[in-house]
N, C-alpha and C positions, 0 to 999 in steps of 0.2 A: 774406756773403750766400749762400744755398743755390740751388743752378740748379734754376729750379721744371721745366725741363724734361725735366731729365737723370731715366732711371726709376731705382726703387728696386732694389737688387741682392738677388737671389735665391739666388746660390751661392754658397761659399765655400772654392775647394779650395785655397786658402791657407791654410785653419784645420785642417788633416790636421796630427796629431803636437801641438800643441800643447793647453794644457792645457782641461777645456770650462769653467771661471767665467772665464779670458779670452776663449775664443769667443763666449761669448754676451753679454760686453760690445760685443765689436765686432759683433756681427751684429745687435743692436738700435741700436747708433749707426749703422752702413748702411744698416738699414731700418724705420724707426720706424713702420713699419706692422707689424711682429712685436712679439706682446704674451706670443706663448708658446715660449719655448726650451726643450724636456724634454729632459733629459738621461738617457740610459739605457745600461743594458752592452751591447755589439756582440749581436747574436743574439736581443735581445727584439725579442717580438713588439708591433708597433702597430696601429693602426687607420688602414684603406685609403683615408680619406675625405680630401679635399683643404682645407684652408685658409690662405689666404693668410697669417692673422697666426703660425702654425706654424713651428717647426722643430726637428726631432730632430738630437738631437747623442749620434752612439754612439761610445762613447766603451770604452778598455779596462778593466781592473781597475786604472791607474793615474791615470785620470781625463784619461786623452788623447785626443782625438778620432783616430778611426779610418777616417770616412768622412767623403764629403765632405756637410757640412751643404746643404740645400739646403729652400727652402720647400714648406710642404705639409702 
C-alpha cells in the first residue's frame, strides 16, 4: 500500500555514475508524476521553462549520468 502522504521525490543524486535507461526507470517508479525523462550529453543546451513532469538526465559519451537528475 503506497503512503498517500509521503511527497513525490524530486532528486536524485544517487543516480550520478550510473547508467541513464536505469535512471529513468527508477525516477519514474519514484515519481509517477514524471512522464518525461530526456536524456542528453553533458553541455547541451535546454529550455529554461519549469515542469513538474520533466527531468533531464545528462549523461557522458558512455551513457552515464553525470549530474544530479532533478525535476524541471
Amino acid at each position: 500500500m503506497a503512503d498517500i502522504c509521503r511527497p513525490e521525490k524530486n532528486q536524485w543524486p544517487e543516480l550520478v555514475g550510473i547508467k541513464a535507461t536505469i535512471a529513468e526507470y527508477i525516477i519514474k517508479k519514484d515519481n509517477p508524476n514524471v512522464e518525461n525523462v530526456i536524456v542528453l550529453l553533458a553541455g547541451t543546451g535546454t529550455t529554461k521553462d519549469f515542469r513538474s513532469d520533466r527531468v533531464w538526465l545528462f549523461t557522458n559519451i558512455d551513457g552515464r549520468v553525470v549530474e544530479m537528475p532533478t525535476v524541471g
